[in-house]
C-alpha positions as CSV (number, residue, x, y, z in Angstrom):
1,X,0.0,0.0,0.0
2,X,1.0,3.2,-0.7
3,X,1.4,4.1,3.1
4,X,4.3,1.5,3.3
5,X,6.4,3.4,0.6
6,X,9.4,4.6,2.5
7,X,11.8,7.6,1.2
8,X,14.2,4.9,0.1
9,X,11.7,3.1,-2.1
10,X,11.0,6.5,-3.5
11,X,14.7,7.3,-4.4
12,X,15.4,3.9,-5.6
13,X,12.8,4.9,-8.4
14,X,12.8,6.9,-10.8
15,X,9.6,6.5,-11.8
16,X,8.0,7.3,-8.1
17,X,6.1,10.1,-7.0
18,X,9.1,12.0,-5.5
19,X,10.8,12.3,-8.8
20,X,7.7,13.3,-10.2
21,X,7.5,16.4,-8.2
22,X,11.0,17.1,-8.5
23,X,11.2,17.1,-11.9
24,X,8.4,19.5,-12.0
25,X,9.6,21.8,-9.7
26,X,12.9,21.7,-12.6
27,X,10.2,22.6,-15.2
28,X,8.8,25.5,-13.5
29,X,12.4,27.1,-12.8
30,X,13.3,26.6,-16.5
31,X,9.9,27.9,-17.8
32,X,9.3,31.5,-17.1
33,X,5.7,31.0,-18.8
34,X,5.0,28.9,-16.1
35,X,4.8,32.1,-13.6
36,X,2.8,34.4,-15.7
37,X,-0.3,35.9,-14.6
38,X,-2.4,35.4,-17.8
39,X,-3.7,31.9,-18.5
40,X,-6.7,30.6,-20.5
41,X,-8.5,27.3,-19.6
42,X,-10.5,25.6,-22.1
43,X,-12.4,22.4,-22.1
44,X,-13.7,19.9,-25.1
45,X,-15.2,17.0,-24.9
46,X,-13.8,16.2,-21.6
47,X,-10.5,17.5,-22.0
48,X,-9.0,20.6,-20.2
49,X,-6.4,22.9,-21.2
50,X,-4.7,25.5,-19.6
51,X,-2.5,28.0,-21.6
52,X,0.4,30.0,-20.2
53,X,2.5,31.3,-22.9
54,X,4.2,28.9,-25.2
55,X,3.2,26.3,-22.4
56,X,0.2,23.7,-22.6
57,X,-1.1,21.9,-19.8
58,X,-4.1,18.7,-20.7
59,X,-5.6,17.1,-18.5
60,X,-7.4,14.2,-19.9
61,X,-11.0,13.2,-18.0
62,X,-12.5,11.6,-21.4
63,X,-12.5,7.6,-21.8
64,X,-11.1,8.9,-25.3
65,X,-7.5,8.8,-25.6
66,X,-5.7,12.3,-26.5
67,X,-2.2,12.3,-28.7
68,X,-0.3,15.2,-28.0
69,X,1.2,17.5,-30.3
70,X,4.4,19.5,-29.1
71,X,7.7,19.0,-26.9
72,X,6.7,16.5,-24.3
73,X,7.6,18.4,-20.8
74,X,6.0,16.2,-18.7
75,X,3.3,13.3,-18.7
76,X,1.4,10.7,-16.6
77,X,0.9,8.8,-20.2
78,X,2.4,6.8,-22.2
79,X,4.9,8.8,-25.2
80,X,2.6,11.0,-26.8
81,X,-0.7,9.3,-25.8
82,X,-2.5,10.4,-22.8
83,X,-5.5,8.4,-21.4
84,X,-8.2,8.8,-19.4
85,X,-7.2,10.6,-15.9
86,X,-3.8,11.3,-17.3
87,X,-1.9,14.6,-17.8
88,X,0.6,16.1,-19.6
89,X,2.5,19.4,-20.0
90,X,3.6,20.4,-23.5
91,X,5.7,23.3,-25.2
92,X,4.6,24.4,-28.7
């Protein structure tokens, strides 16, 4: 269970939540977008966007999957495919 996850099991993967964060935490120090004030949401079918600058967030609540189109920051998904209850931050 996910309470039995020590810190050591976290930095023995990669793939674990604490990398996760840390990377994004990286992402929002490289991105300066990422601190602007102006953002747009949008939502289709499901599928929410947030613009901020040159920076795309989706967040995918449809049963559809969504390919992405752009530089890959960050993603819950698989590659360029996110599924339902995934994410992904992009860079067009």
């Amino acid at each position: 269970t996910a309470s039995n996850i020590t810190l050591e099991d976290n930095l023995a993967n990669p793939n674990s939540l604490y990398f996760f964060i840390k990377n994004l935490i990286k992402i929002r120090k490289e991105n300066k977008d990422l601190t602007a004030k102006d953002m747009t949401f949008t939502e289709n079918n499901r599928v929410l966007t947030i613009k901020r600058g040159k920076i795309t967030t989706i967040i995918n609540l449809s049963k559809n999957a969504v390919k992405l189109d752009g530089k890959i920051l960050i993603t819950t998904g698989k590659e360029n495919i996110i599924k339902e209850n995934e994410g992904a931050m992009i860079i067009k």
